[in-house]
C-alpha atoms as an extended CHARMM CRD file, in Angstrom:
* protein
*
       249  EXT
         1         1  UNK       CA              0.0000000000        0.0000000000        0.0000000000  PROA      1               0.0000000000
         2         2  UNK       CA              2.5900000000        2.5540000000        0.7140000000  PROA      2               0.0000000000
         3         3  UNK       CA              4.2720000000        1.4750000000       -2.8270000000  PROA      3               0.0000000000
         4         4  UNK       CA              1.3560000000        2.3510000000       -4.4170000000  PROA      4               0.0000000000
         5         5  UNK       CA              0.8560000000        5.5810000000       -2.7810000000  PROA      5               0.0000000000
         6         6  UNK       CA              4.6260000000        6.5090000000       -3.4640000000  PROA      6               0.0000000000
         7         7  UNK       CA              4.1050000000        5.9670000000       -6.7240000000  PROA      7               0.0000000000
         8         8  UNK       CA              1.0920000000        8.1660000000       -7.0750000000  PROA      8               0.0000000000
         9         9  UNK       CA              2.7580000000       11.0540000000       -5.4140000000  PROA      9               0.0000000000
        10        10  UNK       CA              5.6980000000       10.4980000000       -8.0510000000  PROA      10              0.0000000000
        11        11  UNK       CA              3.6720000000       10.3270000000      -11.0580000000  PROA      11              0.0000000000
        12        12  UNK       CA              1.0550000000       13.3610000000       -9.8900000000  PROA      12              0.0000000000
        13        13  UNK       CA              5.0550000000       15.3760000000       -9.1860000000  PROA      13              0.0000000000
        14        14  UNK       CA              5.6690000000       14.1780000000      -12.5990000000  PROA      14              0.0000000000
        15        15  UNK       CA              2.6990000000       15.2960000000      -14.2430000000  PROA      15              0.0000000000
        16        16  UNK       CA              2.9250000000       18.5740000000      -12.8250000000  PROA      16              0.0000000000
        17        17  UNK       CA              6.1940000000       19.0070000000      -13.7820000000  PROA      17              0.0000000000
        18        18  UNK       CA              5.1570000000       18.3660000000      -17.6780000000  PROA      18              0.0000000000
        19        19  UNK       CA              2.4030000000       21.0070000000      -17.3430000000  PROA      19              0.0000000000
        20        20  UNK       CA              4.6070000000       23.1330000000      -15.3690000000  PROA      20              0.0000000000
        21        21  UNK       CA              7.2490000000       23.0210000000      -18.1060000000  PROA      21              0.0000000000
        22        22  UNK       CA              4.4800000000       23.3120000000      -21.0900000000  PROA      22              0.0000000000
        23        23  UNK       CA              3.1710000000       26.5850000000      -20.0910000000  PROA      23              0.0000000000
        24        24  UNK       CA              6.8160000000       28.0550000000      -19.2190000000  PROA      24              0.0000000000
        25        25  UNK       CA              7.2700000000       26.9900000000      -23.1680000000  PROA      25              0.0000000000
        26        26  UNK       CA              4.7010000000       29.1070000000      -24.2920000000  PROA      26              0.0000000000
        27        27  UNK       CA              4.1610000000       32.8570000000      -24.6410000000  PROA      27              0.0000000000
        28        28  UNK       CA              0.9920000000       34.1160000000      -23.7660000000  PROA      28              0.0000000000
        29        29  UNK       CA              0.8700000000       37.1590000000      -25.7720000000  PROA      29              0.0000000000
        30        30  UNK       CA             -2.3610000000       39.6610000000      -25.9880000000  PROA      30              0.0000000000
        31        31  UNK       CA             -3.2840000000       42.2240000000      -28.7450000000  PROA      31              0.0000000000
        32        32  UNK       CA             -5.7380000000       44.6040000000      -29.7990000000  PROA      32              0.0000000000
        33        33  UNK       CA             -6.4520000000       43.0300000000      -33.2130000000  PROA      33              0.0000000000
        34        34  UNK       CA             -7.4700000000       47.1130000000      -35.2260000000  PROA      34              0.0000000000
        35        35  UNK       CA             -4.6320000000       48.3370000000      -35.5660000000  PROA      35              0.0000000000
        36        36  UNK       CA             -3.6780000000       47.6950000000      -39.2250000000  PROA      36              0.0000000000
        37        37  UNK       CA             -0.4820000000       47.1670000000      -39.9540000000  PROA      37              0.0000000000
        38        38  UNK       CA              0.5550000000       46.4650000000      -36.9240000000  PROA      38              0.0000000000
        39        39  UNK       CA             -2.0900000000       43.7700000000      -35.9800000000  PROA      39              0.0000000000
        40        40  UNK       CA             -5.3530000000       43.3030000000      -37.5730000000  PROA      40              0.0000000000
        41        41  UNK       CA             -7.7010000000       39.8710000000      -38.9170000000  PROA      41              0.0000000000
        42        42  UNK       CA             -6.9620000000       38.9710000000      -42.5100000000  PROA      42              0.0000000000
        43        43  UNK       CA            -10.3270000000       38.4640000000      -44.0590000000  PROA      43              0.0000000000
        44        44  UNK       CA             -9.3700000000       35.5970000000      -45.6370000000  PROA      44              0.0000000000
        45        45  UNK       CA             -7.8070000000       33.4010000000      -43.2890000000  PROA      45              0.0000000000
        46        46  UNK       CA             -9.8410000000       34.6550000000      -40.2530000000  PROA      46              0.0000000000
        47        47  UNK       CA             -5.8550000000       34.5290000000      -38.6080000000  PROA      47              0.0000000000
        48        48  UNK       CA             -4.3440000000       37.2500000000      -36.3820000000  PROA      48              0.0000000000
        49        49  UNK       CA             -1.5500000000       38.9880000000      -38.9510000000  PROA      49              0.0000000000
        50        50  UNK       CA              0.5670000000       42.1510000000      -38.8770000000  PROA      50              0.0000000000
        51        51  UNK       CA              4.1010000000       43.6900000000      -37.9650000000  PROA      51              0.0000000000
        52        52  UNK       CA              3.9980000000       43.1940000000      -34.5020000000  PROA      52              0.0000000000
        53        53  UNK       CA              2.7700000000       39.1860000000      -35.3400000000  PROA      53              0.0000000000
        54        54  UNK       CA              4.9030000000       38.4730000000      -37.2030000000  PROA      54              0.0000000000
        55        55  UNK       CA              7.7130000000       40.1960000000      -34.8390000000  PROA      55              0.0000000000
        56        56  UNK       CA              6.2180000000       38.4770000000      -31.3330000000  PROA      56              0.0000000000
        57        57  UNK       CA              6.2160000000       34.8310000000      -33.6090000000  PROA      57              0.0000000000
        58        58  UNK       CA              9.7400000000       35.6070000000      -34.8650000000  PROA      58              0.0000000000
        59        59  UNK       CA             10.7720000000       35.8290000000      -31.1910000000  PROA      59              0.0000000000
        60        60  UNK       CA              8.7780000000       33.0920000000      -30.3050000000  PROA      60              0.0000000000
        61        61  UNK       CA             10.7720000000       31.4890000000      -32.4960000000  PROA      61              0.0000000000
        62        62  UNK       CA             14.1040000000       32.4010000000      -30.6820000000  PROA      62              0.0000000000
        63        63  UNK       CA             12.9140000000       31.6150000000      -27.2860000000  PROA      63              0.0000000000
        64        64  UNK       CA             11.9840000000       28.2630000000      -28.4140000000  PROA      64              0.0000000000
        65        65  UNK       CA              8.3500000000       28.9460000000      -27.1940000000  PROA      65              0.0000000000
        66        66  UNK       CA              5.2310000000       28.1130000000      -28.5970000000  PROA      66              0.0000000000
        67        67  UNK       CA              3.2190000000       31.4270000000      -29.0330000000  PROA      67              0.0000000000
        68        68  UNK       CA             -0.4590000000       31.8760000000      -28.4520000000  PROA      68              0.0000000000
        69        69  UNK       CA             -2.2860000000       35.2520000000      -29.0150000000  PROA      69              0.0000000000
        70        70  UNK       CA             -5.2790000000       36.6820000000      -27.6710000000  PROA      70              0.0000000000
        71        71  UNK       CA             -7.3220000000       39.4480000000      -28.8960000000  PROA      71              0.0000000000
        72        72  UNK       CA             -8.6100000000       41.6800000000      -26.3890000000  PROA      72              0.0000000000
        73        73  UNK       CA            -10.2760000000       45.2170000000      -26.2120000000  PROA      73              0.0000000000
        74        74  UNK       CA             -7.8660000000       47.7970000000      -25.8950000000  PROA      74              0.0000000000
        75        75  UNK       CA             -8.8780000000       48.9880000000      -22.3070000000  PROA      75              0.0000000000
        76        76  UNK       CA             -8.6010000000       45.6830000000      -21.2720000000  PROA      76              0.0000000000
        77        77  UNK       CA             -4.7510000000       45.0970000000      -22.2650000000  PROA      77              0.0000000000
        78        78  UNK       CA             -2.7040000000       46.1760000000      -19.4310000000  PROA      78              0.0000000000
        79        79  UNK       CA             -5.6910000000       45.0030000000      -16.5210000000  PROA      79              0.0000000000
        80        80  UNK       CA             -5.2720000000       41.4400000000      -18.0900000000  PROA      80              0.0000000000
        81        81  UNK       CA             -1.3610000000       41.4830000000      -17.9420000000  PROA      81              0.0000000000
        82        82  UNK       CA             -1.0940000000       42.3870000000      -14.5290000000  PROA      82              0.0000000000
        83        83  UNK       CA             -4.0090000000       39.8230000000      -13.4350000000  PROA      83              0.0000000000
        84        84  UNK       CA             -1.4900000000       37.1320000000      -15.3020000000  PROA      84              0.0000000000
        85        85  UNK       CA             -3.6070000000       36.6320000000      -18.1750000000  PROA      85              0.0000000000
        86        86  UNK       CA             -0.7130000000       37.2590000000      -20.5910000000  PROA      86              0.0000000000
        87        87  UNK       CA              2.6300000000       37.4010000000      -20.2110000000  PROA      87              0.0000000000
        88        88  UNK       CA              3.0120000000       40.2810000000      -22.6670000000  PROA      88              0.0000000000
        89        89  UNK       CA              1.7000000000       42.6130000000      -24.4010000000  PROA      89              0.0000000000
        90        90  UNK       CA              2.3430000000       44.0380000000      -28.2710000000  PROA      90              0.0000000000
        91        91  UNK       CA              0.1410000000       46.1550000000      -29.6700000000  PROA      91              0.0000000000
        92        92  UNK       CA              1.5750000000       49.0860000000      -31.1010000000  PROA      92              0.0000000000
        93        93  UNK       CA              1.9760000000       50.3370000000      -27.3570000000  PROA      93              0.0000000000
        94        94  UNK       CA              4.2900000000       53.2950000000      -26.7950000000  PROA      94              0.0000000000
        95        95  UNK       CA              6.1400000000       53.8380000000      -23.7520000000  PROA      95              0.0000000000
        96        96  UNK       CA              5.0140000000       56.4120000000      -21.6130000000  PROA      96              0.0000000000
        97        97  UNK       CA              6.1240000000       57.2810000000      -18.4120000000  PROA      97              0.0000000000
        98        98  UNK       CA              2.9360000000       56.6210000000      -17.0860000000  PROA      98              0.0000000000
        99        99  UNK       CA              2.4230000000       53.3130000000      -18.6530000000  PROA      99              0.0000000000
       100       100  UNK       CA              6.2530000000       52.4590000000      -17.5240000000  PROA      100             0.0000000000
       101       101  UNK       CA              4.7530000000       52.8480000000      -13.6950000000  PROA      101             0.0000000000
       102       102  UNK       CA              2.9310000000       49.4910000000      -13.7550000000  PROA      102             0.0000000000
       103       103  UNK       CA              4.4980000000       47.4610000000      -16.9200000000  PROA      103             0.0000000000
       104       104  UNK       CA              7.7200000000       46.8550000000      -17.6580000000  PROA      104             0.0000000000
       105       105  UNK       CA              8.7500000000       47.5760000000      -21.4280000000  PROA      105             0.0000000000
       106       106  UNK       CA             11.0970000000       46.3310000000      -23.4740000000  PROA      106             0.0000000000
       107       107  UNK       CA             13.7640000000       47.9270000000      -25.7360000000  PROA      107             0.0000000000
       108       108  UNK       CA             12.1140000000       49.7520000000      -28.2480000000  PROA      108             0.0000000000
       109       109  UNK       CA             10.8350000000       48.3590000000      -31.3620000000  PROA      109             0.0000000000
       110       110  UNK       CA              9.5760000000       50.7230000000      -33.8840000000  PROA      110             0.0000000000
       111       111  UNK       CA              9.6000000000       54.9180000000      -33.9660000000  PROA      111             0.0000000000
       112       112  UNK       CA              6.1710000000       56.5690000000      -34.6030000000  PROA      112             0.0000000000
       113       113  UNK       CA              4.4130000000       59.7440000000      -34.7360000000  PROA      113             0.0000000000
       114       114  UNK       CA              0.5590000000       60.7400000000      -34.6180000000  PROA      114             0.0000000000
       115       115  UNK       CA             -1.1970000000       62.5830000000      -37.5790000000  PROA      115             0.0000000000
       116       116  UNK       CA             -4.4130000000       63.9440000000      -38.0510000000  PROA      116             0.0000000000
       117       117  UNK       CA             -6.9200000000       62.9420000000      -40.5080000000  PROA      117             0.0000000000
       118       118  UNK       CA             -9.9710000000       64.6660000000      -42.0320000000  PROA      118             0.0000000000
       119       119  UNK       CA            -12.0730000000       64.9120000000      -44.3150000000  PROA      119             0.0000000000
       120       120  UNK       CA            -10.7350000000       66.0290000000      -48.1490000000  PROA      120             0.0000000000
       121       121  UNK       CA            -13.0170000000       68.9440000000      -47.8110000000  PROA      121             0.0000000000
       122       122  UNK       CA            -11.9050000000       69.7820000000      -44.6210000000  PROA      122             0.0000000000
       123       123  UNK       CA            -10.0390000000       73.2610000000      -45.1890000000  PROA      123             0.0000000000
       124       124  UNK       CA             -9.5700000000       74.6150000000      -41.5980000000  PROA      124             0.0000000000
       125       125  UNK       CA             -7.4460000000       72.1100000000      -39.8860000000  PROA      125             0.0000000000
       126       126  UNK       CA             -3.9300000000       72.2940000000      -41.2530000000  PROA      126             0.0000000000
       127       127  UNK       CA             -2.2000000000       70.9890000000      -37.6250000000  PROA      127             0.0000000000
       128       128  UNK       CA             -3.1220000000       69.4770000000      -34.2600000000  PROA      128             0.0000000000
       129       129  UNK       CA             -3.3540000000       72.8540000000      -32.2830000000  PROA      129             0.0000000000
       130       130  UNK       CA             -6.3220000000       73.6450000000      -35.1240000000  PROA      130             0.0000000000
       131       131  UNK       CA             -8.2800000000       71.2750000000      -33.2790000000  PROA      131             0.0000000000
       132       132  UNK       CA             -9.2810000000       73.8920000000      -30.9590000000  PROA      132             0.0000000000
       133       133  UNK       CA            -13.0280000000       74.3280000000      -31.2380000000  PROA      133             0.0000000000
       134       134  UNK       CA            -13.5080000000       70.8040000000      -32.6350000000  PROA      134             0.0000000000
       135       135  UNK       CA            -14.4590000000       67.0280000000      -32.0810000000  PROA      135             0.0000000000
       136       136  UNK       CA            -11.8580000000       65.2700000000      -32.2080000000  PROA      136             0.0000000000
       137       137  UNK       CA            -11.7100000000       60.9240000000      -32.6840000000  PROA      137             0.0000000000
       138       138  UNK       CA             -9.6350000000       59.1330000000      -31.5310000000  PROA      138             0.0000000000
       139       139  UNK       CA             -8.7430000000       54.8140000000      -29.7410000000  PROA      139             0.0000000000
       140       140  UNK       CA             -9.2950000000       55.3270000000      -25.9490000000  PROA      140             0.0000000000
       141       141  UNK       CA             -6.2300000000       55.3430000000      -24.0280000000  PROA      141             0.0000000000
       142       142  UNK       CA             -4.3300000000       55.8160000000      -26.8100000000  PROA      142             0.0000000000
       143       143  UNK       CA             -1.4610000000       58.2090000000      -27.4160000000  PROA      143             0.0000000000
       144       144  UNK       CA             -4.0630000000       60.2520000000      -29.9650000000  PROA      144             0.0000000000
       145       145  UNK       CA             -5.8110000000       60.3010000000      -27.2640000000  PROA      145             0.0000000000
       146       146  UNK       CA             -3.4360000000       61.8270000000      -25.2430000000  PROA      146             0.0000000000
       147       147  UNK       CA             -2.2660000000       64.4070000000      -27.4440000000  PROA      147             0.0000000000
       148       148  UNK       CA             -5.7290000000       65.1770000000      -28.5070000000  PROA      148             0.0000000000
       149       149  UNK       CA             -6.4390000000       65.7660000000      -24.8870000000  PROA      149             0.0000000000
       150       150  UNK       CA             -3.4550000000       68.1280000000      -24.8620000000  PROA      150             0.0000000000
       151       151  UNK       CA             -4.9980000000       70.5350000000      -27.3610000000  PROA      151             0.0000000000
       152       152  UNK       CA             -5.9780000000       74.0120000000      -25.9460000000  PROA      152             0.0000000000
       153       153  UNK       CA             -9.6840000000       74.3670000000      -26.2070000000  PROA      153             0.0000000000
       154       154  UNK       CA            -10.3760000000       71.2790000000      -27.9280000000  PROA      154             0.0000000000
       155       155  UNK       CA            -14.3370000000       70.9260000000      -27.7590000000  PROA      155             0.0000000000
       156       156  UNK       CA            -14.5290000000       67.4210000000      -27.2600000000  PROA      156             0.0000000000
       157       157  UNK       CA            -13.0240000000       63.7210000000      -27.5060000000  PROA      157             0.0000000000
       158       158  UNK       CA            -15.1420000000       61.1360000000      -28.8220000000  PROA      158             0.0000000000
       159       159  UNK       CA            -13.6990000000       58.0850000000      -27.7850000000  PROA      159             0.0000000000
       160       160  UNK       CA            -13.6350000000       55.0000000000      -29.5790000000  PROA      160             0.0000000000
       161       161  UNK       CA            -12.5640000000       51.2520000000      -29.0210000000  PROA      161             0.0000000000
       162       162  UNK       CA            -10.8620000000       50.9220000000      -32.9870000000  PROA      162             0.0000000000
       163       163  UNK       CA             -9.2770000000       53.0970000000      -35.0410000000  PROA      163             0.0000000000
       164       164  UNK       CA            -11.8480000000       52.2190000000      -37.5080000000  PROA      164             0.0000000000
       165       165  UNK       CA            -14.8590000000       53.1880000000      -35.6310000000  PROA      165             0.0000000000
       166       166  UNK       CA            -12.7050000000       56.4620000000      -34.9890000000  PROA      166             0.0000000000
       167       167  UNK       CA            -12.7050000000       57.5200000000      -38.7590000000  PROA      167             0.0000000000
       168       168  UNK       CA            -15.9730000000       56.3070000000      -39.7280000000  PROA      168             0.0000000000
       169       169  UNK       CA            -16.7620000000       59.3950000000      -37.1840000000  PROA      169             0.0000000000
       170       170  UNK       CA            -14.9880000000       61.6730000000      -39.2080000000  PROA      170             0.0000000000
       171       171  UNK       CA            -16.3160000000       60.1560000000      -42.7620000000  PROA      171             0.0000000000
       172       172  UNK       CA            -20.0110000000       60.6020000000      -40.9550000000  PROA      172             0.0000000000
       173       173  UNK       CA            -19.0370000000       64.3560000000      -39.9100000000  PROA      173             0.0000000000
       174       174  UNK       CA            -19.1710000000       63.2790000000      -36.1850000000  PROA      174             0.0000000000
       175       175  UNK       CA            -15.8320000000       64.1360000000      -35.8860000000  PROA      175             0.0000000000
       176       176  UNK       CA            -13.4480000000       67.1260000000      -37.1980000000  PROA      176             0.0000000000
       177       177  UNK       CA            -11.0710000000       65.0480000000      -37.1780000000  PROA      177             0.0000000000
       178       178  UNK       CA             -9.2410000000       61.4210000000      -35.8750000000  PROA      178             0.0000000000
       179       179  UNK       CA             -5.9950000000       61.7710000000      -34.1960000000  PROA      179             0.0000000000
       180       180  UNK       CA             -4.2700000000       58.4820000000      -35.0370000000  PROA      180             0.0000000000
       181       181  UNK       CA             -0.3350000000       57.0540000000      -35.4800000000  PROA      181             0.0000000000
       182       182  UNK       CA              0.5080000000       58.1430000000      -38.6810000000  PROA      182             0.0000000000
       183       183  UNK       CA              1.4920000000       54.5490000000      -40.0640000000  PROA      183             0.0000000000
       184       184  UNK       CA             -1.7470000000       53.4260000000      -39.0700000000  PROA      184             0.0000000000
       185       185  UNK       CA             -3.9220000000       56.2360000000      -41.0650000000  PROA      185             0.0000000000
       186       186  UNK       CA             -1.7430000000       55.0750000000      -44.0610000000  PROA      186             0.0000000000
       187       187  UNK       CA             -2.8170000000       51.5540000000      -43.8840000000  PROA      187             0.0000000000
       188       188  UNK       CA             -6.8370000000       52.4490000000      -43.5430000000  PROA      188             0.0000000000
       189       189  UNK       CA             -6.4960000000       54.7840000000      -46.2810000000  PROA      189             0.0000000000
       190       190  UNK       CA             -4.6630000000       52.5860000000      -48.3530000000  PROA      190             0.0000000000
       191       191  UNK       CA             -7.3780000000       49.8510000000      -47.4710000000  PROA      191             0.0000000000
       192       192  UNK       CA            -10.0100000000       52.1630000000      -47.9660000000  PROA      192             0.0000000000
       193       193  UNK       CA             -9.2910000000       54.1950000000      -51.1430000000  PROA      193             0.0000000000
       194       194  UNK       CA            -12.7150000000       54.9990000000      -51.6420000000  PROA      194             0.0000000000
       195       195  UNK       CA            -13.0020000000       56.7650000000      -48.2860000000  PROA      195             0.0000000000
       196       196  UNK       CA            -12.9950000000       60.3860000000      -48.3080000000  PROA      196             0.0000000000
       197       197  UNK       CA            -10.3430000000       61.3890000000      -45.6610000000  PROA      197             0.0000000000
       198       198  UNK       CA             -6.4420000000       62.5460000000      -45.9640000000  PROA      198             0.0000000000
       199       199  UNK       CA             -3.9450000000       62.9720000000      -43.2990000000  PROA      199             0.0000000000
       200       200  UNK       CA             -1.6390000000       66.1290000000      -42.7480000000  PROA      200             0.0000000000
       201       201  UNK       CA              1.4480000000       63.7790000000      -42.2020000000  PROA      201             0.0000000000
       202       202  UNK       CA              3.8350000000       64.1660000000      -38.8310000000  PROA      202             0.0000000000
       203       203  UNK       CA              1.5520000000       66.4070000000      -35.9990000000  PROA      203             0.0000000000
       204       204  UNK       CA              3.5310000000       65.5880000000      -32.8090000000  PROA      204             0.0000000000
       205       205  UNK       CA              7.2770000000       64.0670000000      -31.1640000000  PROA      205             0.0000000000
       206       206  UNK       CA              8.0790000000       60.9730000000      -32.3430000000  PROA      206             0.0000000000
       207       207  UNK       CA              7.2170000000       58.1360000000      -29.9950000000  PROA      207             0.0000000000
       208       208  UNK       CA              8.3280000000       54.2610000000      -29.4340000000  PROA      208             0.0000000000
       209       209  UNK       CA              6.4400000000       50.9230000000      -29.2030000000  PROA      209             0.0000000000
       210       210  UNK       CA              7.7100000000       48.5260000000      -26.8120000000  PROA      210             0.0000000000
       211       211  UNK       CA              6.5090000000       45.1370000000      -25.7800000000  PROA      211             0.0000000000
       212       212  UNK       CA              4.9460000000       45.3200000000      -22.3970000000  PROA      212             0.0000000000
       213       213  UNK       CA              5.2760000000       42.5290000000      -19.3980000000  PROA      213             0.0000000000
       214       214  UNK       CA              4.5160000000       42.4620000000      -15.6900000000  PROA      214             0.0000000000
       215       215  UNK       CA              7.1530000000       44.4760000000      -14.0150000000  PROA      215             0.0000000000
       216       216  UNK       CA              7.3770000000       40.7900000000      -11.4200000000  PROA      216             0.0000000000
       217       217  UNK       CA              8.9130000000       38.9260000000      -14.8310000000  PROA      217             0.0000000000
       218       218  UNK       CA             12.3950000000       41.1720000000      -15.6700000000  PROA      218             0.0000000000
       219       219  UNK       CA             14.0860000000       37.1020000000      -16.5850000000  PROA      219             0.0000000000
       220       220  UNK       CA             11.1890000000       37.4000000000      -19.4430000000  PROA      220             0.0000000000
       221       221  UNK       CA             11.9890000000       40.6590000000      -20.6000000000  PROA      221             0.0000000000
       222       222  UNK       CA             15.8780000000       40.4860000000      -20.5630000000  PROA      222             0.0000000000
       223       223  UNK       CA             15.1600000000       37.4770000000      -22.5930000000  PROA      223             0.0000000000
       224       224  UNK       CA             12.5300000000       39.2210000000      -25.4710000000  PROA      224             0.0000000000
       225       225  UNK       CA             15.2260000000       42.1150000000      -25.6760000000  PROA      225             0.0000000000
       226       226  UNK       CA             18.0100000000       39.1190000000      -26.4900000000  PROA      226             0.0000000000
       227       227  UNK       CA             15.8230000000       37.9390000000      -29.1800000000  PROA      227             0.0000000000
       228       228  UNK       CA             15.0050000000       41.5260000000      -30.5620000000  PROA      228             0.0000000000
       229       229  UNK       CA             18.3760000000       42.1380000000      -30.5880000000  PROA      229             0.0000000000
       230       230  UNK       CA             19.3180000000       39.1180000000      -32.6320000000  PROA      230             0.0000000000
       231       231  UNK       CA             16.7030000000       39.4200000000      -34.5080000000  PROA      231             0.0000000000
       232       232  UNK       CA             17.9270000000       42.8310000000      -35.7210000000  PROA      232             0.0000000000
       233       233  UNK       CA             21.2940000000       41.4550000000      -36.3760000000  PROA      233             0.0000000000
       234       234  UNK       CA             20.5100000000       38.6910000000      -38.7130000000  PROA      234             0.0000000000
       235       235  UNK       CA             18.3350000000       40.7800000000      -40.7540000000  PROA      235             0.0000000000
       236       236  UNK       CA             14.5820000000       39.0260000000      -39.8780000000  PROA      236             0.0000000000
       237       237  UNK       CA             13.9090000000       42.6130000000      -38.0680000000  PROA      237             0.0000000000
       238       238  UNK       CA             14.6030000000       44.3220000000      -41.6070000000  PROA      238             0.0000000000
       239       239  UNK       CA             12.0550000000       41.4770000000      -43.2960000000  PROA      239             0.0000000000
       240       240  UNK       CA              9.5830000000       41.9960000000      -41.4400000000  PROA      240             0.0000000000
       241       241  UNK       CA              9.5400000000       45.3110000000      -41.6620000000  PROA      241             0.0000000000
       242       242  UNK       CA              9.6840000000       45.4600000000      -45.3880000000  PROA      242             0.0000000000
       243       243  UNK       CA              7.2920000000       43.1710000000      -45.6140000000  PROA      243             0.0000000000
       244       244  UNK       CA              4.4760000000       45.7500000000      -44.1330000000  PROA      244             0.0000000000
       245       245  UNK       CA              6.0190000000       49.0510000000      -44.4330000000  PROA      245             0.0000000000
       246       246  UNK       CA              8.6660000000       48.4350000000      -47.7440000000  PROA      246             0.0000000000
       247       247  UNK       CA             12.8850000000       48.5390000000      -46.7670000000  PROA      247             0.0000000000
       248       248  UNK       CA             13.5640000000       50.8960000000      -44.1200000000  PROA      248             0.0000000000
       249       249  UNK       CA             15.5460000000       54.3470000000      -45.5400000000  PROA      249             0.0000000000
């Protein structure tokens, strides 16, 4: 009797080993699946593609780690991280000092800047600061959210959960105007030739995306700045990029 009970106890220690070690092999990564190029559902396939999944599989593929994806409203990114939902985050996130109090980011991977977009009729917004008096749309909690916020007598911000929903305000004259990262505006208007919008090109600082994970897991993120660094040096950083955004100047 006390065999057999020893050798339950060393095959249930056994099989939680094996489950321990299958979910340390996998990378539970979480998006916000409207940001085109960056991540967005192909049609098509119904599959989660993009820059930044094809970057997070790429260092998947470094790690050795299986990676799984969830997409997940955009308010609902960072709470699900630090409940241990996911271990990271990328979704076009930039680093902000306020963001940097509760996440930990990595090094980062891609430069940015927001732009405005209006309508092609539109003749009295030429900047940002021309916002003043208007609507402005924008992705809540976003950086275009933040820097619309920032604009002196602004009227209002009417929030959104896409970027999409954001400029079908301004096509529907909710809006003045969507406040948006200016790589993002080029991909919905090169999706959506037929729409009647144009942006006014760089309307703020640059800012930088990192990866974000739970300030508790620093192994994981010295790890994901390894791979980004390698990944950089043998060229797959450059492929990636090229294949979403053409060869980098």
């Amino acid at each position: 009797m006390k065999r057999y009970f020893g050798l339950l106890f060393l095959m249930a220690i056994l099989v939680a080993s094996l489950g321990a070690s299958a979910q340390a092999d996998t990378l539970r990564v979480a998006t916000e699946a409207g940001f085109m190029p960056f991540e967005f559902v192909d049609p098509d396939t119904n599959q989660l593609v993009g820059f930044d999944m094809d970057l997070i599989r790429a260092i998947g593929e470094v790690l050795e780690m299986d990676v799984t994806i969830a997409n997940v409203n955009w308010d609902g990114l960072i709470p699900g991280l630090l409940n241990n939902h996911y271990d990271v985050i990328i979704a076009g996130m930039t680093i902000t000092e306020e963001r940097a109090e509760s996440v930990l980011f990595s090094t980062p991977y891609f430069e940015s800047v927001q732009t405005v977009v209006i309508r092609q009729d539109t003749e009295d917004i030429a900047a940002l600061e021309d916002l003043a008096g208007k609507i402005a749309a924008v992705q809540i909690s976003t950086t275009g959210d933040f820097a619309a916020e920032d604009v002196p007598g602004i009227r209002s911000i009417a929030r959104f959960n896409t970027v999409s929903e954001a400029m079908q305000a301004v096509i529907n004259r909710a809006a003045h105007a969507a406040v948006v990262d200016l790589p993002v505006a080029e991909a919905y208007l090169a999706a959506n030739p037929s729409a009647p919008l144009r942006h006014l090109g760089p309307a703020a600082e640059n800012e930088f995306y990192g990866i974000a994970g739970r300030r508790q897991n620093p192994e994981l993120m010295e790890r994901i700045n390894e791979a980004l660094a390698q990944l950089r040096a043998d060229g797959t950083y450059d492929a990636i990029h090229e294949t979403w955004f053409g060869a980098q100047e």
